[in-house]
Chimera marker file (.cmm) of the C-alpha trace (Angstrom):
<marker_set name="trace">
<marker id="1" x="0.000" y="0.000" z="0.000" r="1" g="1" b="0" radius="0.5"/>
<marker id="2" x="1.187" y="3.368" z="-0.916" r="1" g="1" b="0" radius="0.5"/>
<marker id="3" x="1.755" y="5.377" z="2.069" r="1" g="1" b="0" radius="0.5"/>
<marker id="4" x="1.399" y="8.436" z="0.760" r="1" g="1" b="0" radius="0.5"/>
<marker id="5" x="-2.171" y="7.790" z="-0.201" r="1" g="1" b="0" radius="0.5"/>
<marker id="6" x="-4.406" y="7.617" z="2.523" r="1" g="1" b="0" radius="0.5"/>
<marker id="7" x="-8.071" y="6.769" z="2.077" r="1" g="1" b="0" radius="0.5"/>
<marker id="8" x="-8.807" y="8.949" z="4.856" r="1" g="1" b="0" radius="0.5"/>
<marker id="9" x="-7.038" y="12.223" z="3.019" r="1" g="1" b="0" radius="0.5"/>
<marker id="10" x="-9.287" y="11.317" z="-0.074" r="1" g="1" b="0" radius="0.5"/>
<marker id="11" x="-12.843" y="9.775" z="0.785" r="1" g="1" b="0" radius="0.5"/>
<marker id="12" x="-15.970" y="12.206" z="0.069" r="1" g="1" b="0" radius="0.5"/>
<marker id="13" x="-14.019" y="14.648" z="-1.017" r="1" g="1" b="0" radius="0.5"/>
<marker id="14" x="-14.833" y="16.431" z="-4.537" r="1" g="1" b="0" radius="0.5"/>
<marker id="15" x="-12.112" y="16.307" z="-6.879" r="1" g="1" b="0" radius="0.5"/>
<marker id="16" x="-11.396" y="17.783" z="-10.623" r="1" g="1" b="0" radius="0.5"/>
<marker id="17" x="-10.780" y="14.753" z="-12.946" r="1" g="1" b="0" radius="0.5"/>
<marker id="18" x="-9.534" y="15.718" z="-16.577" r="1" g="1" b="0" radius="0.5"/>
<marker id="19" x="-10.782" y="12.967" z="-18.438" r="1" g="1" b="0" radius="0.5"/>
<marker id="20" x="-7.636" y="11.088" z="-21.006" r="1" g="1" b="0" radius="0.5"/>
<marker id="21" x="-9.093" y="8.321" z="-21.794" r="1" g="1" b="0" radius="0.5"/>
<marker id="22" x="-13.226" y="8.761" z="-21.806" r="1" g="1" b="0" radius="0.5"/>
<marker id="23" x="-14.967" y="5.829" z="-22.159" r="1" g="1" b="0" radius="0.5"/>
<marker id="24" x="-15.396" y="4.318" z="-25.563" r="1" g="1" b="0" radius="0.5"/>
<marker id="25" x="-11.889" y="4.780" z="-26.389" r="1" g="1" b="0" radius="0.5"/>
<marker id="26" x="-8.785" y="2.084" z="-26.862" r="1" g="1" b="0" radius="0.5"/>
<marker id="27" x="-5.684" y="2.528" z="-24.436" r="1" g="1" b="0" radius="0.5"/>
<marker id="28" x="-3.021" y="4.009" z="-25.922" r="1" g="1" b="0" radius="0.5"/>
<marker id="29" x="-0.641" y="0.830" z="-26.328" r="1" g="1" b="0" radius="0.5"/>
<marker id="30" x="-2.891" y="-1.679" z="-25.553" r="1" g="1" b="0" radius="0.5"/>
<marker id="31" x="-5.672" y="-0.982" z="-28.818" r="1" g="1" b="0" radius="0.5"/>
<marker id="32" x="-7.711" y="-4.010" z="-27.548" r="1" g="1" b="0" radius="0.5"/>
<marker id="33" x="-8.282" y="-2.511" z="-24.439" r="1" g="1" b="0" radius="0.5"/>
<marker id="34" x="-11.481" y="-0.071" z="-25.287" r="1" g="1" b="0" radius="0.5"/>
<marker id="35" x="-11.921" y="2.192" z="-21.671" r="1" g="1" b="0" radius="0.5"/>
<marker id="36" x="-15.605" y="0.983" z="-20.704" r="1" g="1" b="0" radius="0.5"/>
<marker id="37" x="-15.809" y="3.762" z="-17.851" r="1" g="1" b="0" radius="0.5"/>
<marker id="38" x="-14.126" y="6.811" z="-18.157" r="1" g="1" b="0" radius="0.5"/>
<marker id="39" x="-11.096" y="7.237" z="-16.850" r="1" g="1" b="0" radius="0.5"/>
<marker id="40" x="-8.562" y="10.276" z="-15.921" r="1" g="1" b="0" radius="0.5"/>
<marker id="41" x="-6.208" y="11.839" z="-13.928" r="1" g="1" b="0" radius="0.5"/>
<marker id="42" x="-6.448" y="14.689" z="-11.084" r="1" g="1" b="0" radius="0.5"/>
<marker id="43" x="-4.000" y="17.542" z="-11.984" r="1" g="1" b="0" radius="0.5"/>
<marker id="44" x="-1.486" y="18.761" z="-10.028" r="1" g="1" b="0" radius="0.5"/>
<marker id="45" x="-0.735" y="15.584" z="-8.173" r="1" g="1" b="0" radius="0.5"/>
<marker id="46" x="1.375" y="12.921" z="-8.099" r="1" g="1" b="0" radius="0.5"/>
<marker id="47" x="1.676" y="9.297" z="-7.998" r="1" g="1" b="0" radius="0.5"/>
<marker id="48" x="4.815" y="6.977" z="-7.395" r="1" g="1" b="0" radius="0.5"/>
<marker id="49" x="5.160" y="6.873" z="-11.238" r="1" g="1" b="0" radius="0.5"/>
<marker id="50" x="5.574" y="9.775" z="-11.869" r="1" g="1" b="0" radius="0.5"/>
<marker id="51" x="2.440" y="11.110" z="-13.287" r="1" g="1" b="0" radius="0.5"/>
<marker id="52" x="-0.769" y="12.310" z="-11.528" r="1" g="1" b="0" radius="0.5"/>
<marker id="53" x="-3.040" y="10.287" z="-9.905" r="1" g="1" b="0" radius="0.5"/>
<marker id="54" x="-5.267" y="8.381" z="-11.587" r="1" g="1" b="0" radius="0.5"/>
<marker id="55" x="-9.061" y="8.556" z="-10.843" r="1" g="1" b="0" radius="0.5"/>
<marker id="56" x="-11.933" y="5.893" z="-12.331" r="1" g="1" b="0" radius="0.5"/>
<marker id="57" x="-15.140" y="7.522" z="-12.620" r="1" g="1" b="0" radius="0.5"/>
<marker id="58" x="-18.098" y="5.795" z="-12.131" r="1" g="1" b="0" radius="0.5"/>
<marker id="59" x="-21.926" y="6.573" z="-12.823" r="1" g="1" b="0" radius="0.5"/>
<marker id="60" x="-21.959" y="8.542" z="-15.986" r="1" g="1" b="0" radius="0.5"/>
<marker id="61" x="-22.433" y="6.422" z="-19.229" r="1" g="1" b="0" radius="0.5"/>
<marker id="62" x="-21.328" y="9.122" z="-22.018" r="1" g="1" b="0" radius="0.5"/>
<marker id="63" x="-17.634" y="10.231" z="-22.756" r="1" g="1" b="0" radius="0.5"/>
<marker id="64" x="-16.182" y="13.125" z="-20.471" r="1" g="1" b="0" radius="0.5"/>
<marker id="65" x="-13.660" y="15.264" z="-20.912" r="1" g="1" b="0" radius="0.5"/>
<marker id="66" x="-13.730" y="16.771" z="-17.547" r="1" g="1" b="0" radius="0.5"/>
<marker id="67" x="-15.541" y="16.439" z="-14.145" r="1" g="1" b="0" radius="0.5"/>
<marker id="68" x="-15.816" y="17.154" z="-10.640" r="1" g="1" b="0" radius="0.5"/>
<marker id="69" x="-16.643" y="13.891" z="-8.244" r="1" g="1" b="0" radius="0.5"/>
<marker id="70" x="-16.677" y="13.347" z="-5.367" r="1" g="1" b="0" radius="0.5"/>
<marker id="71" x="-14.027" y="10.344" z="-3.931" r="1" g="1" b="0" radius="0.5"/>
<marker id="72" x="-16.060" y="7.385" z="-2.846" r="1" g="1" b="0" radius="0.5"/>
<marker id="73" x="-12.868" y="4.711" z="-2.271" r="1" g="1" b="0" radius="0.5"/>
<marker id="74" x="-9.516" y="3.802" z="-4.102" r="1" g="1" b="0" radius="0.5"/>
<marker id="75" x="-7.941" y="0.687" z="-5.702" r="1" g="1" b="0" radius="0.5"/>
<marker id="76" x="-5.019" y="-0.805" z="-3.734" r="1" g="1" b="0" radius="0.5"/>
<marker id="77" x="-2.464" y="-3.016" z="-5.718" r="1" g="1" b="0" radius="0.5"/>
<marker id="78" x="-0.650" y="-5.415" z="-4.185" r="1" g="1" b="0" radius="0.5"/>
<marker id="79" x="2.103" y="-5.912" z="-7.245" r="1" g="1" b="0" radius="0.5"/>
<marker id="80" x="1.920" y="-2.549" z="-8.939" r="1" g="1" b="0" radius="0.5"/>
<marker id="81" x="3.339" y="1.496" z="-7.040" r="1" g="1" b="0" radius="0.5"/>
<marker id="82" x="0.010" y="2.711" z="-7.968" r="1" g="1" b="0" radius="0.5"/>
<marker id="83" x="-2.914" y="3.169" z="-6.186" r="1" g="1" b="0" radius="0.5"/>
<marker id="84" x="-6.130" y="4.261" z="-7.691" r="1" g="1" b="0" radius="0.5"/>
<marker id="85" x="-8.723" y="6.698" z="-7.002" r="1" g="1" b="0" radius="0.5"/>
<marker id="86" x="-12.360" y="5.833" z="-7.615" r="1" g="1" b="0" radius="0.5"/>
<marker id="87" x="-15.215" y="8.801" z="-7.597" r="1" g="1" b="0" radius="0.5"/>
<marker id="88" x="-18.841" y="8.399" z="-9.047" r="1" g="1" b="0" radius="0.5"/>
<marker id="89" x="-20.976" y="10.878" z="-10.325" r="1" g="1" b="0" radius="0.5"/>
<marker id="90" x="-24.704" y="8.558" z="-9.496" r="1" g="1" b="0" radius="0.5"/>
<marker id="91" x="-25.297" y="5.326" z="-8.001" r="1" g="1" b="0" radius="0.5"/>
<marker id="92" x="-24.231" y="3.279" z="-5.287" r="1" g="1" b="0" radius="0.5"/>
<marker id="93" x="-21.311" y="0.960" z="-5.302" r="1" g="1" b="0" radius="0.5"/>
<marker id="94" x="-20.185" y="-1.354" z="-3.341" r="1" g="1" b="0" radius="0.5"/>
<marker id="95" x="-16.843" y="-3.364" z="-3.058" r="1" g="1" b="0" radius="0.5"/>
<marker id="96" x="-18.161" y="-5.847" z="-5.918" r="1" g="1" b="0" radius="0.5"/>
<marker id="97" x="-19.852" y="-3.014" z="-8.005" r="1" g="1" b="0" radius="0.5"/>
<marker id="98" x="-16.722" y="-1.160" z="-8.117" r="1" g="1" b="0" radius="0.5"/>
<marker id="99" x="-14.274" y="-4.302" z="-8.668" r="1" g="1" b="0" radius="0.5"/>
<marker id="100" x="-16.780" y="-5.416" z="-11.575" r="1" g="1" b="0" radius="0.5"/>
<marker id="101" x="-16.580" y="-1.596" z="-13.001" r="1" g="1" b="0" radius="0.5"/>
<marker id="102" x="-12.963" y="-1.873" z="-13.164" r="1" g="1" b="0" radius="0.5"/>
<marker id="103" x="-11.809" y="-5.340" z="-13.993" r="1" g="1" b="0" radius="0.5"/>
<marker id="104" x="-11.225" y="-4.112" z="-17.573" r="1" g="1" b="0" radius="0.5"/>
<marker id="105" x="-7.575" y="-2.963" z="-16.481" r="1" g="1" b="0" radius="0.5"/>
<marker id="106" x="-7.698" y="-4.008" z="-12.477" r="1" g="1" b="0" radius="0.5"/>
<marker id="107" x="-8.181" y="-7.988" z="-13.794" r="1" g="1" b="0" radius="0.5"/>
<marker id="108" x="-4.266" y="-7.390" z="-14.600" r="1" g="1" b="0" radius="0.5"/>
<marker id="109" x="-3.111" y="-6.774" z="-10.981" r="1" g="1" b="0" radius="0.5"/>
<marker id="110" x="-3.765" y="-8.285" z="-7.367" r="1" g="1" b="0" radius="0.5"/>
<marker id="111" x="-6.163" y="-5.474" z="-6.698" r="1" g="1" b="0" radius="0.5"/>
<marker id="112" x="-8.568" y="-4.863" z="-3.931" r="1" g="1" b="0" radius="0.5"/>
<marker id="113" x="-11.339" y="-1.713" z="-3.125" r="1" g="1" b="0" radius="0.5"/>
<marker id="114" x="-10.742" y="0.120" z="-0.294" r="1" g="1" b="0" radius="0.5"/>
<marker id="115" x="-13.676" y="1.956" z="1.399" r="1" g="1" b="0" radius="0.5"/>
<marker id="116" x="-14.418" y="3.595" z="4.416" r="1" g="1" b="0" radius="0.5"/>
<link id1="1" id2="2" r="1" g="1" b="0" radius="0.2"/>
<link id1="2" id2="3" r="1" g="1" b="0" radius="0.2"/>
<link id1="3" id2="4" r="1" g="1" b="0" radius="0.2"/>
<link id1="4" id2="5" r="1" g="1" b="0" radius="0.2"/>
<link id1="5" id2="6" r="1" g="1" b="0" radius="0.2"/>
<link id1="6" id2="7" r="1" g="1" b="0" radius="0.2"/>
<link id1="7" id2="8" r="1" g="1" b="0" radius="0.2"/>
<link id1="8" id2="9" r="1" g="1" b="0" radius="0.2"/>
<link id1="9" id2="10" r="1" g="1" b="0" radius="0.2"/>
<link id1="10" id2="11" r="1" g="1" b="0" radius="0.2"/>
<link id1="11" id2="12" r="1" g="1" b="0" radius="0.2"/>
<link id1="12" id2="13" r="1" g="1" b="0" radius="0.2"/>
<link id1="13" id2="14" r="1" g="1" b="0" radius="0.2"/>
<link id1="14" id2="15" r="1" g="1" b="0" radius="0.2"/>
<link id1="15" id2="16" r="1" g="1" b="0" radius="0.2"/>
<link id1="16" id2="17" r="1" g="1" b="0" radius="0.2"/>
<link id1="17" id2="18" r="1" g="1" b="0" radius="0.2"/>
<link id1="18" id2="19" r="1" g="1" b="0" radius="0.2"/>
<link id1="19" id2="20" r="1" g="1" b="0" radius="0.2"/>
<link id1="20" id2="21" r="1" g="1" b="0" radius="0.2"/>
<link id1="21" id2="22" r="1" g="1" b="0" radius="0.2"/>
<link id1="22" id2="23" r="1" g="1" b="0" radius="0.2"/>
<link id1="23" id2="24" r="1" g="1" b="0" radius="0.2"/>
<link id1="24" id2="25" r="1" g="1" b="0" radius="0.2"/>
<link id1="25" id2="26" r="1" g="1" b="0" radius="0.2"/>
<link id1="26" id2="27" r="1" g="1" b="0" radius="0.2"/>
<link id1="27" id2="28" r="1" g="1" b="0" radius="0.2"/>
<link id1="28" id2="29" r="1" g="1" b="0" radius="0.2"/>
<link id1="29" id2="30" r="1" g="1" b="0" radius="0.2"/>
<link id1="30" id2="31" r="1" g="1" b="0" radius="0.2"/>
<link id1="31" id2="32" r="1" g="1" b="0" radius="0.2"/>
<link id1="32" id2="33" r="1" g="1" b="0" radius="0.2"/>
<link id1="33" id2="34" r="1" g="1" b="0" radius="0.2"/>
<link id1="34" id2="35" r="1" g="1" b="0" radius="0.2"/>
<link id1="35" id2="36" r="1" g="1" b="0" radius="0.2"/>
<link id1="36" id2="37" r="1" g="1" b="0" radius="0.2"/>
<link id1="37" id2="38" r="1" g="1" b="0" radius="0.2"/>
<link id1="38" id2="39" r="1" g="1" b="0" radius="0.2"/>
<link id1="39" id2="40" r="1" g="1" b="0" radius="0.2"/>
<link id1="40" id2="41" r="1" g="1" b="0" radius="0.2"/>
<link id1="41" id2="42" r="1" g="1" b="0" radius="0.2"/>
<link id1="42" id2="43" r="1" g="1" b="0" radius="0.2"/>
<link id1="43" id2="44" r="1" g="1" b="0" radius="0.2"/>
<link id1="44" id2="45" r="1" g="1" b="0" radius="0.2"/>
<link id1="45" id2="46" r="1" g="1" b="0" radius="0.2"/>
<link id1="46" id2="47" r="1" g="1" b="0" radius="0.2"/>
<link id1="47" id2="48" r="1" g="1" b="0" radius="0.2"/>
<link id1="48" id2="49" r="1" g="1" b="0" radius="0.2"/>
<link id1="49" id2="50" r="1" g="1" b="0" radius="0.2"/>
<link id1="50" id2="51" r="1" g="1" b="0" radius="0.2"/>
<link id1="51" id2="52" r="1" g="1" b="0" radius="0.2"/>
<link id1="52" id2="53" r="1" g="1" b="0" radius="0.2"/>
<link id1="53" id2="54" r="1" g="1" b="0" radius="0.2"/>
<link id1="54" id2="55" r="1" g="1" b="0" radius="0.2"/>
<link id1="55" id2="56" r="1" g="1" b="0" radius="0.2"/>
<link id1="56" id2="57" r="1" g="1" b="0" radius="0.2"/>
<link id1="57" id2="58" r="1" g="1" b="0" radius="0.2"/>
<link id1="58" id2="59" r="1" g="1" b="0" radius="0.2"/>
<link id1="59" id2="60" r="1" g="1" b="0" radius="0.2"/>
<link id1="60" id2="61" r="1" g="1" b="0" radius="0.2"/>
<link id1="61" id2="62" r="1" g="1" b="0" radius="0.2"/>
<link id1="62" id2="63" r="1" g="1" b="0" radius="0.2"/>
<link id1="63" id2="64" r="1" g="1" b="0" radius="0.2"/>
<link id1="64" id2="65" r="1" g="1" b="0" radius="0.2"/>
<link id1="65" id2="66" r="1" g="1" b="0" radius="0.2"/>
<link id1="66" id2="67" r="1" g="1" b="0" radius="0.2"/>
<link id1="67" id2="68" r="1" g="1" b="0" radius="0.2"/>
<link id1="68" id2="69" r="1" g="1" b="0" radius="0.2"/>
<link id1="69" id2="70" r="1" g="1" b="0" radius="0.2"/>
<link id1="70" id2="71" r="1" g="1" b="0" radius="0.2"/>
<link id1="71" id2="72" r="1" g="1" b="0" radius="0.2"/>
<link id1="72" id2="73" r="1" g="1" b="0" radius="0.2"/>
<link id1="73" id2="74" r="1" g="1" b="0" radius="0.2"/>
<link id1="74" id2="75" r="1" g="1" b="0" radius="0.2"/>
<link id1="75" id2="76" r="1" g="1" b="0" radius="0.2"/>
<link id1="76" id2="77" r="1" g="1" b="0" radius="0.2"/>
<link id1="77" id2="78" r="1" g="1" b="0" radius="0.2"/>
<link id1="78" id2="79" r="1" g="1" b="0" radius="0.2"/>
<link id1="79" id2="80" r="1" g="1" b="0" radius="0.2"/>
<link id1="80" id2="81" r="1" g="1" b="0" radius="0.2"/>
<link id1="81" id2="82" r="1" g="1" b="0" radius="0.2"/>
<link id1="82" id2="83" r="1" g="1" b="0" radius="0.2"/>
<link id1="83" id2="84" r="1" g="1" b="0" radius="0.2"/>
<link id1="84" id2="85" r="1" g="1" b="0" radius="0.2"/>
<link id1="85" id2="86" r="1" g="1" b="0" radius="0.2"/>
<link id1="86" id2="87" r="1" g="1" b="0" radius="0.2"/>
<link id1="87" id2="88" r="1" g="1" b="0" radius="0.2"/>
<link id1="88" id2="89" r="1" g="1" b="0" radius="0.2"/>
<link id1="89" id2="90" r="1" g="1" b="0" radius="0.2"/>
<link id1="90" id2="91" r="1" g="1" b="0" radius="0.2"/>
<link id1="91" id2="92" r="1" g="1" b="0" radius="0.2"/>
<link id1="92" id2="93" r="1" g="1" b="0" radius="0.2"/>
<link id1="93" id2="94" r="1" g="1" b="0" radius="0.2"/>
<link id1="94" id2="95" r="1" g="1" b="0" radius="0.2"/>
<link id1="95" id2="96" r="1" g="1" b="0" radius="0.2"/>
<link id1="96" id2="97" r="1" g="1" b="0" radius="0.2"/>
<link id1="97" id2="98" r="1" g="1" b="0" radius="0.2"/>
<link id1="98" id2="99" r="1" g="1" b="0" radius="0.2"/>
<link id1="99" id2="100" r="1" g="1" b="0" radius="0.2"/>
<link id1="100" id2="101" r="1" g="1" b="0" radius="0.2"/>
<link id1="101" id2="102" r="1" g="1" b="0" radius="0.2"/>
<link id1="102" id2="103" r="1" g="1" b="0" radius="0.2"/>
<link id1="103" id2="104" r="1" g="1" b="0" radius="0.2"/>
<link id1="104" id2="105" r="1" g="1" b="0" radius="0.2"/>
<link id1="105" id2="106" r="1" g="1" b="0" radius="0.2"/>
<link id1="106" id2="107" r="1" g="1" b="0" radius="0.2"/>
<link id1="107" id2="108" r="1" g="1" b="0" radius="0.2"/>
<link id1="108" id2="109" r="1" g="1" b="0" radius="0.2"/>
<link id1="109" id2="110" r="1" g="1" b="0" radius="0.2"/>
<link id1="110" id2="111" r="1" g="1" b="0" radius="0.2"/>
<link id1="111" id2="112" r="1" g="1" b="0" radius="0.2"/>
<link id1="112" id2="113" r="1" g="1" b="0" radius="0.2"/>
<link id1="113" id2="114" r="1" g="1" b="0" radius="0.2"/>
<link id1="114" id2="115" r="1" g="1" b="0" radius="0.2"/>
<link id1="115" id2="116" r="1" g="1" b="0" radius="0.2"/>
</marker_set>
């Protein structure tokens, strides 16, 4: 677990998400991968790659180029440096909603939810 990333920092707070890869669209090097949730970054942060953090948004079901969400829980991985923020926009989710939202991309790691 990244500890610099604590849920408690994060969770129901509303965040600005510029949207890089809105859903409907293929990852960049991965073509086959086609974004079924849209899926971006909040600026002026940063992760242990390098690069801001990255946010899954959940509840809308058009492409987005930006939003504002509010931070509902975050992905651990247990074999990756990156952590995961997850906001949604409508709905309720759960642990399983969220891990079924995101198992386009999350089914590649040893990832859990982590909510309050």
């Amino acid at each position: 677990m990244d500890a610099n990333l604590h849920l408690s920092d994060w969770i129901g707070r509303m965040v600005e998400i510029v949207i890089d890869r809105p859903l409907g669209t293929a990852h960049p090097r991965y073509p086959d991968m086609v974004y079924p949730i849209n899926y971006g970054y909040l600026p002026g942060t940063l992760a242990p790659d390098g690069h801001p953090l990255d946010v899954y948004v959940l509840g809308y079901d058009q492409p987005l180029e930006r939003c504002s969400a509010q931070v509902i829980a975050m992905i651990r991985r247990k074999d990756d440096v990156e952590d995961k923020i997850v906001v949604a926009l409508s709905g309720r989710w759960d642990d399983a909603s969220i891990m079924k939202a995101v198992a386009f991309q999350e089914g590649y790691f040893n990832s859990y939810v982590e909510l309050p």
